[in-house]
Every structure is written in structure tokens, then in C-alpha cells.
C-alpha positions as CSV (number, residue, x, y, z in Angstrom):
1,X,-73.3,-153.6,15.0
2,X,-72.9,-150.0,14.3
3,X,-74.2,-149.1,10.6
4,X,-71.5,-147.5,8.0
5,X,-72.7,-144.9,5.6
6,X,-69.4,-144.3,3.8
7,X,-69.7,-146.0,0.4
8,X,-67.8,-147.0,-2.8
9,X,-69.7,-147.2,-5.9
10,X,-69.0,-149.2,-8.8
11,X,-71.0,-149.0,-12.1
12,X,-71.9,-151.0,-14.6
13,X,-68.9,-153.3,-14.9
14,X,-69.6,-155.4,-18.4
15,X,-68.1,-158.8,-18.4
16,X,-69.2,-161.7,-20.9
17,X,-70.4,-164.8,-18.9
18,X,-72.6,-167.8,-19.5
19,X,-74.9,-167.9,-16.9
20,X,-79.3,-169.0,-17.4
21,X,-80.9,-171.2,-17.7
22,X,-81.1,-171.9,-21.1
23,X,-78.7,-174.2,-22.4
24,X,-77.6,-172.3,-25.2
25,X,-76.7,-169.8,-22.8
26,X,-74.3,-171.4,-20.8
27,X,-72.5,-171.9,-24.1
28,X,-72.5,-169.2,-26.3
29,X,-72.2,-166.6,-23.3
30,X,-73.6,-162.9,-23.4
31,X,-73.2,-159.5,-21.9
32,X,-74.0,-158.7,-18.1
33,X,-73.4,-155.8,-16.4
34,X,-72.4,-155.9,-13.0
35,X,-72.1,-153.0,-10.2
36,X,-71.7,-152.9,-6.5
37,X,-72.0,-150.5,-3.5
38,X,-69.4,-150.9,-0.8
39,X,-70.0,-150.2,3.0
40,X,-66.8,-149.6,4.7
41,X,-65.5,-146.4,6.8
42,X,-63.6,-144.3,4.2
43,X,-62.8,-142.0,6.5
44,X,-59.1,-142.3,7.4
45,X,-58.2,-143.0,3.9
46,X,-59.7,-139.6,3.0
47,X,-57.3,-137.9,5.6
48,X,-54.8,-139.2,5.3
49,X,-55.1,-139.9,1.3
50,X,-53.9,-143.9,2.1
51,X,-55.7,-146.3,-0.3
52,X,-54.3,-149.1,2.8
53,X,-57.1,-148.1,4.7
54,X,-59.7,-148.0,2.6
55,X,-60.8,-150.7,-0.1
56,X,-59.0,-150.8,-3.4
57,X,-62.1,-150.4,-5.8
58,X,-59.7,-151.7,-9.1
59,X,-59.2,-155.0,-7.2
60,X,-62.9,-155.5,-6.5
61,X,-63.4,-155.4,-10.5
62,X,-61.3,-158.1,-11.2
63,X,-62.2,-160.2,-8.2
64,X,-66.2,-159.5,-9.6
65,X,-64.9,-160.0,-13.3
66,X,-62.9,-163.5,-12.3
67,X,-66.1,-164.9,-10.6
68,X,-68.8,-164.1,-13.2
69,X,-66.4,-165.5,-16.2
70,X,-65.1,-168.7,-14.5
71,X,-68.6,-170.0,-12.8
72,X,-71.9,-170.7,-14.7
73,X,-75.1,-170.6,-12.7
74,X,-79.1,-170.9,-14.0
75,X,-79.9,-167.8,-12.2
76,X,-79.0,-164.5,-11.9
77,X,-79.6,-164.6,-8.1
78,X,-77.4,-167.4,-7.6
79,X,-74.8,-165.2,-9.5
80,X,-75.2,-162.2,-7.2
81,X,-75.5,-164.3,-4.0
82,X,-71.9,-165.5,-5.2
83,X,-70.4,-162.7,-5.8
84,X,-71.6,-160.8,-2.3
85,X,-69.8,-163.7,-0.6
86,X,-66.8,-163.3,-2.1
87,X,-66.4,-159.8,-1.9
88,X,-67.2,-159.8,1.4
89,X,-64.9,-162.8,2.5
90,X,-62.3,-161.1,0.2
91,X,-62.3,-157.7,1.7
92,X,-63.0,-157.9,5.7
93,X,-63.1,-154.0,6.3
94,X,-66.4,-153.8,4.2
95,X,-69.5,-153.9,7.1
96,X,-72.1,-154.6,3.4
97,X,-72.0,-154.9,0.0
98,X,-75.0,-154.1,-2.5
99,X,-74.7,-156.1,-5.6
100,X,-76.8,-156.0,-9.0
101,X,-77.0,-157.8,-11.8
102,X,-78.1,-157.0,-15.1
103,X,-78.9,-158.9,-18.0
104,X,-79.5,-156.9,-21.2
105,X,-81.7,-158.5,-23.6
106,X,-83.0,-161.8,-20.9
107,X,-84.7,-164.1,-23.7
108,X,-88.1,-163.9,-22.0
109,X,-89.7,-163.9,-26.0
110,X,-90.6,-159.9,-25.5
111,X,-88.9,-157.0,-26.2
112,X,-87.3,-155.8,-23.5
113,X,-84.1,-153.5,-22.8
114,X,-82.7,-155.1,-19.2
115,X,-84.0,-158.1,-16.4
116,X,-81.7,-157.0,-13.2
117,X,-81.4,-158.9,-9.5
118,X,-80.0,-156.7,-6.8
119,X,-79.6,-157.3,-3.2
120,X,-77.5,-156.6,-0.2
121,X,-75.9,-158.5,1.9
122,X,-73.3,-157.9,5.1
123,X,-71.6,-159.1,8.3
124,X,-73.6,-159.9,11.7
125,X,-72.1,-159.7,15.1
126,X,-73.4,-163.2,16.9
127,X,-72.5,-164.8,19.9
128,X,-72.3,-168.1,20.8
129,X,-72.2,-170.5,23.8
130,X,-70.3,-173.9,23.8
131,X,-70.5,-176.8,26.3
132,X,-69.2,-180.7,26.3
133,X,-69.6,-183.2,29.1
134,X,-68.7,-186.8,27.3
135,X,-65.7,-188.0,25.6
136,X,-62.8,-185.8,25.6
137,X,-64.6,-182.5,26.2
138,X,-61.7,-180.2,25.1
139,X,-61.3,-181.8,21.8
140,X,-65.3,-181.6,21.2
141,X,-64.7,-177.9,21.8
142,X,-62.2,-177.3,20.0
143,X,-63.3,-179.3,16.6
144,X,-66.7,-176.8,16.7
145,X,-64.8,-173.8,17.2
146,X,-62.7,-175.1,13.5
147,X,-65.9,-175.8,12.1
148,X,-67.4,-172.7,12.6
149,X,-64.2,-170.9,11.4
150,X,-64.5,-173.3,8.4
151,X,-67.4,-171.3,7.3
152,X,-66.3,-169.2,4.5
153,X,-69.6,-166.8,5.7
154,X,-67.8,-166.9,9.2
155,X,-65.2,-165.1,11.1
156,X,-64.5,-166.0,14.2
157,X,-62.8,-163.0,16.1
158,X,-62.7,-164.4,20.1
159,X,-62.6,-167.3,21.6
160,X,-62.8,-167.5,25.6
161,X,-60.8,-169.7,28.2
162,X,-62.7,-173.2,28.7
163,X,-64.4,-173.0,32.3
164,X,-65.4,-176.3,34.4
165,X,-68.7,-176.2,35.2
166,X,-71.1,-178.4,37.5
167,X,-74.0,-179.5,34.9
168,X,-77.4,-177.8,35.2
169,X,-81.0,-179.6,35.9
170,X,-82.3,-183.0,37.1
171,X,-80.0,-185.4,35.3
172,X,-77.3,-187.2,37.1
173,X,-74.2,-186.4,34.8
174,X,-70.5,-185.1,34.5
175,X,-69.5,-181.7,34.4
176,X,-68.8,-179.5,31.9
177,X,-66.3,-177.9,30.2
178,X,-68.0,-174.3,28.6
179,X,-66.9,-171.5,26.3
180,X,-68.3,-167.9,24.8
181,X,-67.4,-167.6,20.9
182,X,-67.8,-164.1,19.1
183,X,-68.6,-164.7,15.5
184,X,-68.7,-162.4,12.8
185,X,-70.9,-164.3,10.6
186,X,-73.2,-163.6,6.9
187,X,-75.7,-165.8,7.6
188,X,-79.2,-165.2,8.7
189,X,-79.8,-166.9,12.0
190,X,-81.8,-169.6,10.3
191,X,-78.6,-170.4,8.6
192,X,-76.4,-170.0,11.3
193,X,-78.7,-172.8,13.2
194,X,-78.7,-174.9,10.4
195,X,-74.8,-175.5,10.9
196,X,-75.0,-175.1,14.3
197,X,-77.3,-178.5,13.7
198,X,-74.8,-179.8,11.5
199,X,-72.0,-179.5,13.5
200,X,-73.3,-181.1,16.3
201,X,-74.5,-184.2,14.2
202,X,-70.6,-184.2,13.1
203,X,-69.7,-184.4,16.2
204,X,-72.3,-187.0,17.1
205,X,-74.4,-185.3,19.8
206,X,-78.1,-187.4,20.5
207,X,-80.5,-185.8,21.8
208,X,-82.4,-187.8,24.1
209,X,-82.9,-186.5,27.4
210,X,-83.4,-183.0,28.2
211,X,-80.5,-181.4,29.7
212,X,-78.9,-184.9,29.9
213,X,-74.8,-185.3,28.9
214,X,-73.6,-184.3,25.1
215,X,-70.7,-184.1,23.3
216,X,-71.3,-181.1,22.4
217,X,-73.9,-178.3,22.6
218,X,-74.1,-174.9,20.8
219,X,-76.3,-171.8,21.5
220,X,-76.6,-168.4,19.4
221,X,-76.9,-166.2,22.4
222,X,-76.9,-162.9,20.6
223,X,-77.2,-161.8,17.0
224,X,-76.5,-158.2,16.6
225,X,-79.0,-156.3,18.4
226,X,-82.2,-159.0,17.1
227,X,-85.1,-159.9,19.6
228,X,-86.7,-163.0,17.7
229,X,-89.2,-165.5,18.4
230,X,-90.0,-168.2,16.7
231,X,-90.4,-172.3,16.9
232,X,-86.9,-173.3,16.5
233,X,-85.0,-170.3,17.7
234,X,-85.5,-167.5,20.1
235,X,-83.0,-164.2,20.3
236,X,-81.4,-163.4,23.0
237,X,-81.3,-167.0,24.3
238,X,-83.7,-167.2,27.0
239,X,-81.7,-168.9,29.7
240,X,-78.6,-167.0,29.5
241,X,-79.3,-164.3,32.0
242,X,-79.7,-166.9,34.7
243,X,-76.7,-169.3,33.6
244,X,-73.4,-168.6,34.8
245,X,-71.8,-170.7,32.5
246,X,-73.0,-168.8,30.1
247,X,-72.0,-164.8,31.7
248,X,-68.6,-166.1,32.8
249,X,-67.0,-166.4,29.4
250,X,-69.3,-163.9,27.8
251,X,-67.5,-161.2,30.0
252,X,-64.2,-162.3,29.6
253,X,-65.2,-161.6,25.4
254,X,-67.6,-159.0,25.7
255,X,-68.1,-157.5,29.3
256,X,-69.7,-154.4,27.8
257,X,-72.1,-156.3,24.9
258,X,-75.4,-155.2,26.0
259,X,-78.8,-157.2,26.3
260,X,-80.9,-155.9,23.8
261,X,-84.2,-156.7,25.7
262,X,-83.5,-155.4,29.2
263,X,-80.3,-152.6,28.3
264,X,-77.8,-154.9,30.7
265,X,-74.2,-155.6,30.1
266,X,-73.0,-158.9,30.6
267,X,-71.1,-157.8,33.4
268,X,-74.1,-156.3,35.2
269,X,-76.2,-159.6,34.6
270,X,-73.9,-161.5,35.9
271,X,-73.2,-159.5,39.1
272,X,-77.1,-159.4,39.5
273,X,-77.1,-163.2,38.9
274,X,-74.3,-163.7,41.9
275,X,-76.5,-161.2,44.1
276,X,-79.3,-163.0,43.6
């Protein structure tokens, strides 16, 4: 996903919120101070001076002053992890947001002017591949495409036409139906498997033979332009240059999306696959 430099800076908002972990804390309340960087493209608003196209900064202060006053949380982390969410859910032309928190006067038992958290946190571009062969395949399908849109971290931005598909390997089994998802999505790709993993306990897939019939099955293909390799998850997905299934709806979604390992789009792999 193409990085945005264009930013909108806001300082040191103060709000009085009960957030630590001390229980006194949580009732008696105390200063923080609150700022956050925006990433969004400001530059159409700035020619043709339209605050429609850009993000209204005022309305991001109350939506950051609304959230610190009416939760509590232990840590100051969880309260920036919050509020990144919600300013990002809120406001779907930022690409990041870089929040801080500040805490003036953190009892810590020292003198001390200001404890701050700060992080920054934004919107992935991930792919994903969908396939069902028991029970009614269309339905399993469709109840993980609304549970991924469930996500509050997710957006899910194209969904392609369910394919039939003759099922892949030794096993004996029916065929499938399969789909290609585009997924704008804030969680990492360890989180992102986690509810794939969830999902597909939902919807009751078990997991006993290898490449055997499920109810449902769910790949990340792609996650922005990441190569990754590790026990539970490899980047691209290693099969999907050789599947198909796979290619077929990825270029009715995204012909052009590149392969970040080899430079091919999806419509070149899966000519080169046919050819083969």
C-alpha cells in the first residue's frame, strides 16, 4: 500500500479521565494530554480549499475527548491502542494515525514532570482465499465473508464471484465452491490468523485429513507487500501461484496486484500457470 506523507497534527489535547491502575485513580480522575498525527492525502482539500476531502481535525477532538472520558483502562497503552482504533474506523480516508499519551505527574513515588505512550498504527491491504466443500457451501462462504466484515479493525472492499472448483490432492471428495476477498484490515497478520482460526471454529471446520473436505477454509494470500516466514504462517501463500482456484478470483479483484517475491501480476501467474 502506497505510503502518505501529508499529515494533520493535533497537540496536546487535555481531557480529565480516570484511567491506571491505581484504584484511586479510576475514581478521582486526572489530567492527560492527548495528541495525534493523521496520515491522509490533504492534497485536493488544499486546492480546492474543501474541508469534504480532507479530515475534519475539530471532529477528531471530540471523538478522542468522548473515548478517553467515557472508558477507564489500567494502562496507558490500552488507552492509546483504543483510541487508534477508533479514529481509524471513524475516519476511513486516514492510511495511519500516530497517537500519544501523556500523563503528567504518573504516581511512580519520584518526581517526575510527564510518563507518555506513543505509537502508530494504520490500514493493511491483505488478501484472502475462501473455499467450502460440505454442507451448503454458499452459506459457509458467505457467513465468513460477514464475519470478517464484522471486524471493527476490518474493511472489506471486494468480494469475487463464487467459482466451482474440482478439489485438489489425494482425497476422494466434493468439489468446491471458492472466492478471492480484498481486505483492508488493522491487524498484524498474527491477528488476522487468529480470527481467521476463529472463524473457522465458528463455522465448525475439523481438521483431520490433509486436504480432505471442510466447511470452510481461509488463506491470507497477500498482506501488503510482506514476504514472511514463520511456523504458523508464511506470506505470500506458498501454493497460490500453482492453484487456479486461487488466480481465478484473485484477477477478477485484483488482475494487476503484484507478487511481491517474483514481480508477477496475478494475471501473468495465472496465464503462465495455464501454459504450463
Amino acid at each position: 500500500m502506497e505510503r502518505i506523507s501529508d499529515q494533520i497534527s493535533i497537540e496536546g489535547l487535555e481531557v480529565f479521565a480516570r484511567h491506571g491502575v491505581m484504584k484511586e485513580e479510576n475514581v478521582l480522575g486526572q489530567k492527560f494530554l492527548l495528541s495525534a498525527r493523521l496520515y491522509c492525502d490533504v492534497r485536493k482539500a488544499g486546492q480546492k480549499d474543501d474541508l469534504e476531502a480532507s479530515v475534519d481535525y475539530s471532529q477528531v477532538c471530540w471523538l478522542i475527548k468522548k473515548e478517553a472520558e467515557e472508558n477507564t483502562f489500567r494502562l496507558i497503552e490500552s488507552l492509546a491502542e483504543h483510541l487508534a482504533e477508533k479514529i481509524l474506523s471513524a475516519f476511513p480516508a486516514l492510511e495511519r494515525v500516530d497517537i500519544r499519551v501523556e500523563k503528567p505527574w504518573a504516581p511512580v513515588g519520584l518526581p517526575l514532570k510527564n510518563v507518555a505512550v506513543e505509537i502508530s498504527r494504520g490500514w493493511h491491504q491483505a488478501y484472502l482465499s475462501l473455499g467450502s466443500n460440505l454442507g451448503d457451501r454458499k452459506e459457509n462462504l458467505d457467513c465468513a465473508v460477514e464475519l470478517l466484515r464484522a471486524e471493527e479493525k476490518n474493511c472489506v472492499e471486494r468480494v469475487s464471484g463464487y467459482i466451482e472448483t474440482k478439489p485438489v490432492g489425494p482425497v476422494e471428495q466434493g468439489d468446491f465452491l471458492n472466492a478471492a476477498l480484498a481486505l483492508r484490515t488493522q491487524q498484524t497478520p498474527q491477528e488476522l490468523l487468529e480470527q481467521i482460526g476463529q472463524i473457522e471454529k465458528r463455522l465448525k471446520r475439523v481438521r483431520t485429513v490433509h486436504w480432505g473436505p471442510r466447511t470452510i477454509d481461509i488463506d491470507i494470500l497477500l498482506y501488503d507487500d510482506l514476504i514472511l516466514h514463520t511456523q504458523e504462517l508464511t506470506i505470500p501463500h506458498r501454493e497460490m501461484a500453482r492453484r487456479a482456484f486461487v488466480l481465478e478470483p484473485m484477477c477478477e479483484i485484483a488482475p494487476y496486484q503484484t507478487h511481491p517475491a517474483n514481480g508477477r501480476t496475478m494475471e501473468e501467474l495465472l496465464r503462465e500457470l495455464r501454459q504450463a
